[in-house]
N, CA and C of each residue as an Amber inpcrd file, in Angstrom:
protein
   540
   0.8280000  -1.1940000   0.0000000   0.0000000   0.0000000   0.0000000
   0.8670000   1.2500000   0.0000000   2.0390000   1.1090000   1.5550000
   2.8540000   2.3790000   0.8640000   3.6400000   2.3310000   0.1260000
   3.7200000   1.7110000  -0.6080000   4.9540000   1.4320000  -2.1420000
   4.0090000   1.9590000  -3.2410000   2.5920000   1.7920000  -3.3170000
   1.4230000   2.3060000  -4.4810000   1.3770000   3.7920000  -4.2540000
   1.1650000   4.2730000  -2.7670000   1.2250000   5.6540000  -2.6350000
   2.6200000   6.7260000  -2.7540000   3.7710000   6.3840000  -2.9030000
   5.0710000   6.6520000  -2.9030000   5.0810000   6.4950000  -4.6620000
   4.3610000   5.6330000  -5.2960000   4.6340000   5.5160000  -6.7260000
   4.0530000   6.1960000  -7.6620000   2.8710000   6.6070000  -6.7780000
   1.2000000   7.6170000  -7.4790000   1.9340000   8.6140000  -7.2290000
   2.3510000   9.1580000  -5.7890000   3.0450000  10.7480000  -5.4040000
   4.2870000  11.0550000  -6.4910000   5.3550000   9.8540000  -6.3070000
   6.0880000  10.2370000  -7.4310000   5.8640000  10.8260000  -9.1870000
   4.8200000   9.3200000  -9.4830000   4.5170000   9.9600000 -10.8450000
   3.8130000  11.6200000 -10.9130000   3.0180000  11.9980000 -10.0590000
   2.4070000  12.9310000 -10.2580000   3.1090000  14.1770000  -9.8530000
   4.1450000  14.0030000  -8.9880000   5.0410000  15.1790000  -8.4570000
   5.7640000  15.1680000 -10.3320000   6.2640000  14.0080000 -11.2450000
   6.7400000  14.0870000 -12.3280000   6.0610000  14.4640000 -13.6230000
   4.6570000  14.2460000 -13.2680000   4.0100000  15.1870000 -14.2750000
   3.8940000  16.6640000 -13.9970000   3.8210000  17.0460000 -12.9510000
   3.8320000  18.3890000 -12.3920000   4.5230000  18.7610000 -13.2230000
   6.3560000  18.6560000 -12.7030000   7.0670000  19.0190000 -13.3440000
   7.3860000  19.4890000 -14.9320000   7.0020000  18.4110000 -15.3530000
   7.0000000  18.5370000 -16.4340000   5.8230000  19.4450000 -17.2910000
   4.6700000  19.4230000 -16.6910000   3.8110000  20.5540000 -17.1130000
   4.3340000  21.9210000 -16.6340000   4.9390000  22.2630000 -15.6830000
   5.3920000  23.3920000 -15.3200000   6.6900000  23.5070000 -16.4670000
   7.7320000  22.8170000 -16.6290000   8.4130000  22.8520000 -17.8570000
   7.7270000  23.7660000 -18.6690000   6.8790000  22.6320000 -19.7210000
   6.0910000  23.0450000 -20.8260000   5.3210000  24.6780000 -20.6470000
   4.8220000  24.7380000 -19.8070000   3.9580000  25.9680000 -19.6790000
   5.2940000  27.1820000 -19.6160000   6.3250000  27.2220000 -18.8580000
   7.4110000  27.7710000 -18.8020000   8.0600000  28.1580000 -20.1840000
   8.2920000  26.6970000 -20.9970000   8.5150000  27.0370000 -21.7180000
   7.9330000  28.0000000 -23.2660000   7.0800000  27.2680000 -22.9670000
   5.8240000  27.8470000 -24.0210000   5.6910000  29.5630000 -23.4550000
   5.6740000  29.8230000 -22.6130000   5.5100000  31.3880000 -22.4830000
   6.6520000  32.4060000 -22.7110000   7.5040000  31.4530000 -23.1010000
   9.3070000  32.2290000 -23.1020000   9.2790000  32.3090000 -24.6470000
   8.7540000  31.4930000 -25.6770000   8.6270000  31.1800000 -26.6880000
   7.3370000  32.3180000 -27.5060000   6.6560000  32.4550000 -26.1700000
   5.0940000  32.9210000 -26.8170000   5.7930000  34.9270000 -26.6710000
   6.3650000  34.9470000 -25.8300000   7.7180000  36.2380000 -25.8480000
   8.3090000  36.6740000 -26.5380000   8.5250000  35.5930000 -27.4860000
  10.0980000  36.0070000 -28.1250000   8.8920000  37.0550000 -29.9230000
   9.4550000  37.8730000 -30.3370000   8.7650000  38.6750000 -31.0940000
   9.6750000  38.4000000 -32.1320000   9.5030000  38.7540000 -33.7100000
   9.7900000  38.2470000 -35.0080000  11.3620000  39.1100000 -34.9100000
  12.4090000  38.5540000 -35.5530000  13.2070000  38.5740000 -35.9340000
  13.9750000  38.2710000 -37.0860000  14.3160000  39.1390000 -37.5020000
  15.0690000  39.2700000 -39.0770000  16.2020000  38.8860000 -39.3800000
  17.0400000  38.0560000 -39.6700000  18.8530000  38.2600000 -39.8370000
  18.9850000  39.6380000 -41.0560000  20.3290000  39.1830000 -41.1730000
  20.8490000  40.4210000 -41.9420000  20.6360000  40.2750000 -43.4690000
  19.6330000  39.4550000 -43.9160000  19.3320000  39.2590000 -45.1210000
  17.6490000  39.4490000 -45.0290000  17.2770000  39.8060000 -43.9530000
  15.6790000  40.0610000 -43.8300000  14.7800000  39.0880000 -43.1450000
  15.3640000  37.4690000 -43.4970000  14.4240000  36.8300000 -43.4120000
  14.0500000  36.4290000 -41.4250000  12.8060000  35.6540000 -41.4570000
  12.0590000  35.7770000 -40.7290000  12.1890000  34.9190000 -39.9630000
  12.9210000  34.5860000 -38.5010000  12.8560000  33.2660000 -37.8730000
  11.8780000  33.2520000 -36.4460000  10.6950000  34.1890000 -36.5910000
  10.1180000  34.2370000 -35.3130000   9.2900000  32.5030000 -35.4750000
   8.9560000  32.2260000 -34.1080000   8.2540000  31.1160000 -34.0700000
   6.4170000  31.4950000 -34.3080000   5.9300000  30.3890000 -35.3540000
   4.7330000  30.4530000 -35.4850000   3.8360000  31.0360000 -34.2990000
   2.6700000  32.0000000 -34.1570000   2.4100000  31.8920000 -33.1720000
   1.4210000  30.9210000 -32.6020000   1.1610000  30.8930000 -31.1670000
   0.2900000  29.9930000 -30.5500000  -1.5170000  29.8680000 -31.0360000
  -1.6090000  28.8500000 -30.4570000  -3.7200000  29.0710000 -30.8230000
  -4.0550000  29.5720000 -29.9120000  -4.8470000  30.3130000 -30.3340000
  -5.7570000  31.0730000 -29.0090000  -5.7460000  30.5900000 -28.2200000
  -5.5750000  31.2000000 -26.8450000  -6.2290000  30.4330000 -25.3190000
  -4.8210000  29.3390000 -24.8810000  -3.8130000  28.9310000 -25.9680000
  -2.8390000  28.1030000 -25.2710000  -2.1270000  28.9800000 -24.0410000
  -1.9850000  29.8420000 -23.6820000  -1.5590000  30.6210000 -22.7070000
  -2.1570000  30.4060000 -21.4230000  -3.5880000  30.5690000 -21.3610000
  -4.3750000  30.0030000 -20.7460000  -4.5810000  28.6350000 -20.1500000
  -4.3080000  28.0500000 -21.1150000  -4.0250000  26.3620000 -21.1160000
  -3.0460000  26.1430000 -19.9200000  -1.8320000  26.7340000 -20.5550000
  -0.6540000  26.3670000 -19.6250000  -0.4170000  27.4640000 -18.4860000
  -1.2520000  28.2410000 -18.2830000  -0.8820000  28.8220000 -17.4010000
  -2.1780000  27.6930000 -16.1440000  -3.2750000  26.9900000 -16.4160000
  -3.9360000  26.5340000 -16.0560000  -3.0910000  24.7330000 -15.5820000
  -1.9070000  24.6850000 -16.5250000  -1.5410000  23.4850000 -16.5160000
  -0.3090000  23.6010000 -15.2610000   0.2500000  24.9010000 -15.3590000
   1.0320000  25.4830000 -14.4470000   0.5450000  25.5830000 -12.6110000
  -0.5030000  26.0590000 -12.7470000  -1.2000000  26.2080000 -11.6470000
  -1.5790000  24.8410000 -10.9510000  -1.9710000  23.7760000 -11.6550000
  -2.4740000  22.5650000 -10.9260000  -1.0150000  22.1410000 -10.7570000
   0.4030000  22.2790000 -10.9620000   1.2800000  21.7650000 -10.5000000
   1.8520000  22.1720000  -8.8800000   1.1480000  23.0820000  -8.6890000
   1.2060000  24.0800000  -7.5890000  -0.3030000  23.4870000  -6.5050000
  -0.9510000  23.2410000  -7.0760000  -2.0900000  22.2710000  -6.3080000
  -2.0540000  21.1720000  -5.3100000  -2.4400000  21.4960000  -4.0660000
  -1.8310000  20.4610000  -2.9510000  -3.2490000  20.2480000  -2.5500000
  -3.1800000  19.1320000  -1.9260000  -4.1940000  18.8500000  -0.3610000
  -3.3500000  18.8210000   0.9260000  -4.2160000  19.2020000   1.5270000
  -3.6970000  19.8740000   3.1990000  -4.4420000  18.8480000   4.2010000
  -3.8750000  18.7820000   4.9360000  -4.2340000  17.5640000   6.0090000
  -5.2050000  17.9590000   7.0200000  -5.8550000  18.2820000   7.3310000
  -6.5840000  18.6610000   8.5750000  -6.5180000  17.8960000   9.7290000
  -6.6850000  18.3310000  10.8680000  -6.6080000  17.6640000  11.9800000
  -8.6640000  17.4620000  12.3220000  -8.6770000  16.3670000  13.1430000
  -9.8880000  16.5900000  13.9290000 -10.4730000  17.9170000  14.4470000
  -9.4310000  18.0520000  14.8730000  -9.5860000  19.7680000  16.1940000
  -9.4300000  21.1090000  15.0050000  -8.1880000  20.6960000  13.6900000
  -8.2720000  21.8130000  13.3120000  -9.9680000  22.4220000  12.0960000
 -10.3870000  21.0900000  11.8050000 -11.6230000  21.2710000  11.2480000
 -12.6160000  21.6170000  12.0790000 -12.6920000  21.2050000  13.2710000
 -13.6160000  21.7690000  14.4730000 -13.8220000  23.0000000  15.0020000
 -12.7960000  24.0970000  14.6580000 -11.9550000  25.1120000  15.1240000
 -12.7570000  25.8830000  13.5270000 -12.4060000  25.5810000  12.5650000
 -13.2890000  25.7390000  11.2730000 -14.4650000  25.9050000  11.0910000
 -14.8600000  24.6870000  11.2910000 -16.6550000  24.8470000  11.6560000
 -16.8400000  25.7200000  12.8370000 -16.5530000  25.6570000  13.7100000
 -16.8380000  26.5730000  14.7690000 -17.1810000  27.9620000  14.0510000
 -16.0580000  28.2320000  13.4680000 -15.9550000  30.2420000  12.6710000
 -17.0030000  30.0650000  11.5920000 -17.3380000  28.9320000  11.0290000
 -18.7550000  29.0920000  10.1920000 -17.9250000  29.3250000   8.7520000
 -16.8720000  29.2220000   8.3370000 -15.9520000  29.5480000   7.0250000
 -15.5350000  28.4950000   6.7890000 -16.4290000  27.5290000   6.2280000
 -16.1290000  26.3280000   5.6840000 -17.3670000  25.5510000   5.0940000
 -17.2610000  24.9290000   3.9630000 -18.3850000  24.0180000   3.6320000
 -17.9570000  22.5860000   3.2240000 -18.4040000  21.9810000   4.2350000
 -17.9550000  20.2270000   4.7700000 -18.8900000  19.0680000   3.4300000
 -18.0310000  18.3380000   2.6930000 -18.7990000  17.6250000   1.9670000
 -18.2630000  16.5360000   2.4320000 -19.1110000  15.2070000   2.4900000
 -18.4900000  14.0850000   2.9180000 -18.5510000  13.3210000   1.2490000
 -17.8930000  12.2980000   1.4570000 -17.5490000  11.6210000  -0.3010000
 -17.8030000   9.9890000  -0.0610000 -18.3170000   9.5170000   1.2550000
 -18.7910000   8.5330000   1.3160000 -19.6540000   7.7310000   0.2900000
 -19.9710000   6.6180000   0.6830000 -21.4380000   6.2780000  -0.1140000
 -22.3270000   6.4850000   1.0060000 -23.4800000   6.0850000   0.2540000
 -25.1030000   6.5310000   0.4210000 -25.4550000   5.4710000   1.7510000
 -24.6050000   4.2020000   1.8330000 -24.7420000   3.5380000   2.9890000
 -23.6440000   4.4420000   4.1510000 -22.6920000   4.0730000   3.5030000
 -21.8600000   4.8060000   4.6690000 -22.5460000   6.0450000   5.8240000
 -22.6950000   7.3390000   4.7250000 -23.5270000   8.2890000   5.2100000
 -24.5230000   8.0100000   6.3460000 -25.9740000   7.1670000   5.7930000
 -26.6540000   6.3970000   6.7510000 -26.0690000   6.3250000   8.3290000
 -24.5460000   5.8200000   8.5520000 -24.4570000   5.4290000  10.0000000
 -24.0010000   6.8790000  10.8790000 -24.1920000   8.2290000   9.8650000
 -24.1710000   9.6330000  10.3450000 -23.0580000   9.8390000   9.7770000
 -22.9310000  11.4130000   9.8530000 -22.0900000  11.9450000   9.2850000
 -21.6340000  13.3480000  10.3660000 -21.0920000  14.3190000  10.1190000
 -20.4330000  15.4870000  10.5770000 -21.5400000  15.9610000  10.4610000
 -22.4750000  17.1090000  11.7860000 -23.0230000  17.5770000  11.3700000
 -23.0090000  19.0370000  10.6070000 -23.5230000  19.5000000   9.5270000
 -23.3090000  20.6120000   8.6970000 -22.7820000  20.0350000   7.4360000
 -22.3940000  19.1630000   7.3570000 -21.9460000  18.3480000   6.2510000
 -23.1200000  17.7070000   4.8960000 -22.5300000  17.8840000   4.0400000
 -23.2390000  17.7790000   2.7450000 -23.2290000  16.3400000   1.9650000
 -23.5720000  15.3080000   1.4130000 -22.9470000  14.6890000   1.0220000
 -22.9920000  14.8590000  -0.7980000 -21.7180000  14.2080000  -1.2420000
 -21.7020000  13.9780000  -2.6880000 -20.5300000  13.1160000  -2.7000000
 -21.2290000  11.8670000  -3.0240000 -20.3670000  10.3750000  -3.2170000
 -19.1240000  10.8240000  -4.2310000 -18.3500000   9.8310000  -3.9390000
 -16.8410000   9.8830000  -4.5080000 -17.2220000   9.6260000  -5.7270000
 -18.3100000   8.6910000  -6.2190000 -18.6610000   7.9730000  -7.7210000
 -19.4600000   9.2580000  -8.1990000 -19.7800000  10.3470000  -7.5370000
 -20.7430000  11.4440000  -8.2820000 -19.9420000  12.8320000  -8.3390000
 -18.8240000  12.8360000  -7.9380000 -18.0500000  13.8030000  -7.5590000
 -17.2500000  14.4350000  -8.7470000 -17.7500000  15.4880000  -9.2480000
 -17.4250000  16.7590000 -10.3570000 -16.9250000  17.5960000 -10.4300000
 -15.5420000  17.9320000  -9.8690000 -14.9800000  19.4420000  -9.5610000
 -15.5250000  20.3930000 -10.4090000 -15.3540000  20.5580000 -11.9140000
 -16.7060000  21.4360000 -12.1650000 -17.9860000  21.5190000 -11.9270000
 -18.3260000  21.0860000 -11.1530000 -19.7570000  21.1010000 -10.6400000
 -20.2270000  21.7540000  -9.3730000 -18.6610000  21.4990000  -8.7330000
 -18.5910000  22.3830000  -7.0620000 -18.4730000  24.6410000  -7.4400000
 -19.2380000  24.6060000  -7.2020000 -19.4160000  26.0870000  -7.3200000
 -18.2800000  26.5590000  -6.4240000 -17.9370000  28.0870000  -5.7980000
 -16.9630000  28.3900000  -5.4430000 -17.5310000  29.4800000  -4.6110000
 -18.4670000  29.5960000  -3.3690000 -18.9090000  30.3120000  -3.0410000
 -18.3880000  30.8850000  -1.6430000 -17.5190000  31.1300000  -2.0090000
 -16.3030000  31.5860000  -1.0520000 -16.1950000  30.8080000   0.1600000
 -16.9830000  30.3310000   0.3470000 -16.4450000  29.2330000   1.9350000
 -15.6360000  28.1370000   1.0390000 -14.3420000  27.9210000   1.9380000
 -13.5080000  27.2590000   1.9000000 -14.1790000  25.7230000   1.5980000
 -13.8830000  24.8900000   0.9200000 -14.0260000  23.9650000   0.7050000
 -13.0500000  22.6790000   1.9430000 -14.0410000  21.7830000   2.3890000
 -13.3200000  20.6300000   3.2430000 -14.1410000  19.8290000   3.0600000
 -13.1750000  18.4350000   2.5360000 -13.6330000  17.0130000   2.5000000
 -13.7560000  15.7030000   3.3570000 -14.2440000  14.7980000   3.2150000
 -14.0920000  14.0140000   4.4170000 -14.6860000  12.2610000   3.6130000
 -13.6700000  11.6080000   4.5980000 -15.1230000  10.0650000   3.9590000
 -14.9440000   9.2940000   4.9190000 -14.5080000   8.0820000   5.3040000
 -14.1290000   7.2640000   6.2600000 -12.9690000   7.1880000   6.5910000
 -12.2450000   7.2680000   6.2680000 -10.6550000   7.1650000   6.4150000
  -9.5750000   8.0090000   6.2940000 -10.0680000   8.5340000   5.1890000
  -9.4610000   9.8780000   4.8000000  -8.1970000   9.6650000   3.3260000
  -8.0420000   8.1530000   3.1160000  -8.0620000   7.9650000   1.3940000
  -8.9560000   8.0530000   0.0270000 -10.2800000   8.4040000   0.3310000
 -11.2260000   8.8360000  -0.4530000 -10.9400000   9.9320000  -0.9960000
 -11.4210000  10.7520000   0.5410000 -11.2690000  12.5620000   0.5830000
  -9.8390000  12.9380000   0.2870000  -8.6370000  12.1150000   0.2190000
  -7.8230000  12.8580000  -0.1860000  -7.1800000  13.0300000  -1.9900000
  -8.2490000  11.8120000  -2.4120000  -7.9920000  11.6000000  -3.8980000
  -9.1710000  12.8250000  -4.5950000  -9.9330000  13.1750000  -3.5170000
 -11.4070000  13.9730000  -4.4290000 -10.7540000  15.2180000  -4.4600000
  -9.8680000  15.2780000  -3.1780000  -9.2420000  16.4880000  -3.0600000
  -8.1350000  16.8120000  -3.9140000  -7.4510000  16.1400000  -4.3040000
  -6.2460000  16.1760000  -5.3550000  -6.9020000  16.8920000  -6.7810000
  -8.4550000  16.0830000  -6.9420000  -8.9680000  16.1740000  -8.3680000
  -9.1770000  17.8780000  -8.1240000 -10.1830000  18.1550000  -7.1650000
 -10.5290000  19.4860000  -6.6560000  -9.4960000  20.7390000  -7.0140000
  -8.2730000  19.8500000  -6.3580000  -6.7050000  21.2330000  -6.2200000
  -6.6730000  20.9890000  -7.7920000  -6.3060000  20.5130000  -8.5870000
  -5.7220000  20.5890000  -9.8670000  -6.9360000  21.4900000 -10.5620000
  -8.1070000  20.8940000 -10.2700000  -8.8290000  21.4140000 -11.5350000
  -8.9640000  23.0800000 -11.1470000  -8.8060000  23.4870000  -9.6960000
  -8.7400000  24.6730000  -9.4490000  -7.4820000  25.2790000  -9.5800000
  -6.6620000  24.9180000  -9.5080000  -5.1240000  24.9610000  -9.0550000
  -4.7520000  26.1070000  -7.7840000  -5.3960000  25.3790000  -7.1610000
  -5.4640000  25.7350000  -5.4130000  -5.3610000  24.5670000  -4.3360000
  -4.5760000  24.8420000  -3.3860000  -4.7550000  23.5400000  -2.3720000
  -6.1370000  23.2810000  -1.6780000  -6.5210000  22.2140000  -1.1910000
  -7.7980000  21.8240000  -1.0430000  -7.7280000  20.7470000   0.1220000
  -8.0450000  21.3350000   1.2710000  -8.0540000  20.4230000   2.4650000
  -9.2860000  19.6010000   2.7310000  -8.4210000  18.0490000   3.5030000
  -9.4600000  17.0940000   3.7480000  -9.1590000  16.8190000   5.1880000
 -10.1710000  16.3590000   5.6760000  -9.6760000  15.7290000   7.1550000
  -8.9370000  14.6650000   7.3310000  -7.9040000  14.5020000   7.3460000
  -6.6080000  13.6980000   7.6250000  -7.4200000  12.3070000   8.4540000
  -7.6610000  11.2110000   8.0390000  -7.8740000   9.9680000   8.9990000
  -9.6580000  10.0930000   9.0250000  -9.6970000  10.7270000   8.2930000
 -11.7230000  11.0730000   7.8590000 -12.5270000  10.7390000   9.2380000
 -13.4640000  10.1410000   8.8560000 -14.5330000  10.4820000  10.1140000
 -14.1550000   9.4190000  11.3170000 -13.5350000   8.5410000  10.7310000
 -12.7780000   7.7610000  11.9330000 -11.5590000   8.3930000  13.0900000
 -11.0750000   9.0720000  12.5070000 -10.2700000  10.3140000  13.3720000
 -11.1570000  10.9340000  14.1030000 -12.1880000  11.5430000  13.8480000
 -12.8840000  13.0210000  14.1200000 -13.9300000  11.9100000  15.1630000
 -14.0620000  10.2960000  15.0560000 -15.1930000   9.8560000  15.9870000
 -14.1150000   9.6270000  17.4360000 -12.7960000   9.2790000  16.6120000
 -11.7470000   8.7810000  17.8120000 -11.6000000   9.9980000  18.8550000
 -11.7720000  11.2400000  18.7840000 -11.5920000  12.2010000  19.3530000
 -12.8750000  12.8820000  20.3700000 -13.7430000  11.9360000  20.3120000
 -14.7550000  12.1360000  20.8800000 -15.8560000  12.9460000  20.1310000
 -15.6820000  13.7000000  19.2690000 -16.6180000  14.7080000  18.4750000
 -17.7310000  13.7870000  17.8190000 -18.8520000  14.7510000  18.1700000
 -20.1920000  13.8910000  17.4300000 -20.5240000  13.9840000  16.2880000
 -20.9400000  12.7660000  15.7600000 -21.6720000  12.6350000  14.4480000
 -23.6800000  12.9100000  14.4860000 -24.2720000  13.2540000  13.1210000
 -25.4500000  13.0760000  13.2500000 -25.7570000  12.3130000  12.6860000
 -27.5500000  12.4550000  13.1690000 -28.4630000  11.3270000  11.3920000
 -27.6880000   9.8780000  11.2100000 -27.3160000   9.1670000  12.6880000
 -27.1690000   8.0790000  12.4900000 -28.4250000   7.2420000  12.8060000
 -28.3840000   5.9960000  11.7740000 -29.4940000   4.9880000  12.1440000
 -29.1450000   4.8590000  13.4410000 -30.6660000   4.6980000  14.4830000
 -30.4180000   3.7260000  15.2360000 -30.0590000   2.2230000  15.0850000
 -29.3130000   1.6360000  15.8000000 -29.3510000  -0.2000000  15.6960000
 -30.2180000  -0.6740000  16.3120000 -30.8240000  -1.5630000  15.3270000
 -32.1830000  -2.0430000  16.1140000 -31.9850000  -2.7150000  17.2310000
 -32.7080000  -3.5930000  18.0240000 -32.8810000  -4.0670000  18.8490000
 -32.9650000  -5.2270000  18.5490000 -31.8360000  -6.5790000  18.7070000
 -32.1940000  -7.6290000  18.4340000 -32.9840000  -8.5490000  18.7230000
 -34.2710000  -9.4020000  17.7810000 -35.4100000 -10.1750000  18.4440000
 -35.0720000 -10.8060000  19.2550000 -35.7800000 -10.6130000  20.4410000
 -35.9030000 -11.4720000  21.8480000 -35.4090000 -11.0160000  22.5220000
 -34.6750000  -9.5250000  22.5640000 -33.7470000  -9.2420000  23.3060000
 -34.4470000  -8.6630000  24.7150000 -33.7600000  -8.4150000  25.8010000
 -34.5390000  -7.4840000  26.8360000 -33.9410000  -6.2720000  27.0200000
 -35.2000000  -5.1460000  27.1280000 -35.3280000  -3.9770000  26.2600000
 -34.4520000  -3.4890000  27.6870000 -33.8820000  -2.3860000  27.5700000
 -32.9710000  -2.0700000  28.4070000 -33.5130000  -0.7500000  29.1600000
């Protein structure tokens, strides 16, 4: 498991790079203005298609895109100030056994970074563990190219710490049992 996560971080710290390259380079290139030698002729580089600037300055930015770890206490401390909007990325069962209250859900399988609006509260993720929320969050930082915090150890952290969950099923009562 940590040999898969050391191999995902690597490749993607190496695409970074290399998109930051490209975008780097491409704007040094998109700079350079027409030039003549001493016989006239013309060696400026073709110019770009519309919007490639954009492109890579967009391709630039998600290399700069992190997720941030949250603590139990430091998301609590968050919600407290009311400057935050909590989505959990569970499934639809999961959810069921409660969730954070103030928390929103939108499953990991339905989850659209263009789709998340940007309405100035800080964005924070969460699921069970906190390997869900930190892959939704990766998608989140790139497509914004902003860092994008999740709760570090997801709702299993935040239950270990004593903090309450809501909107959990009760467990029934097993037949025959005596009612307490």
């Amino acid at each position: 498991m940590v040999g898969s996560c050391i191999t995902s971080c690597a490749t993607w710290r190496h695409k970074a790079a290399a998109a930051v390259a490209v975008a780097g380079a491409a704007f040094a290139l998109a700079a350079c203005g027409s030039e003549a030698d001493e016989k006239g002729r013309d060696h400026s580089i073709e110019p770009f298609p519309f919007g490639f600037e954009m492109a890579s300055a967009r391709a630039a930015n998600a290399a700069y895109a992190d997720v941030v770890d949250l603590t139990p206490a430091a998301l609590a401390a968050r919600i407290e100030q009311g400057d935050v909007r909590l989505i959990d990325v569970r499934t639809a069962q999961e959810v069921a056994s409660g969730m954070i209250a103030g928390a929103e859900h939108i499953a990991m399988s339905a989850f659209d970074p263009a789709a998340i609006s940007n309405d100035g509260q800080d964005i924070v993720l969460y699921c069970r563990s906190g390997r869900r929320s930190a892959i939704v969050a990766q998608q989140l930082a790139e497509y914004r190219g902003t860092s994008v915090p999740h709760l570090a150890g997801g709702i299993l952290a935040w239950e270990e710490t004593g903090r309450p969950i809501v909107g959990a099923d009760p467990i029934p009562e097993p037949q025959g049992a005596i009612p307490r």
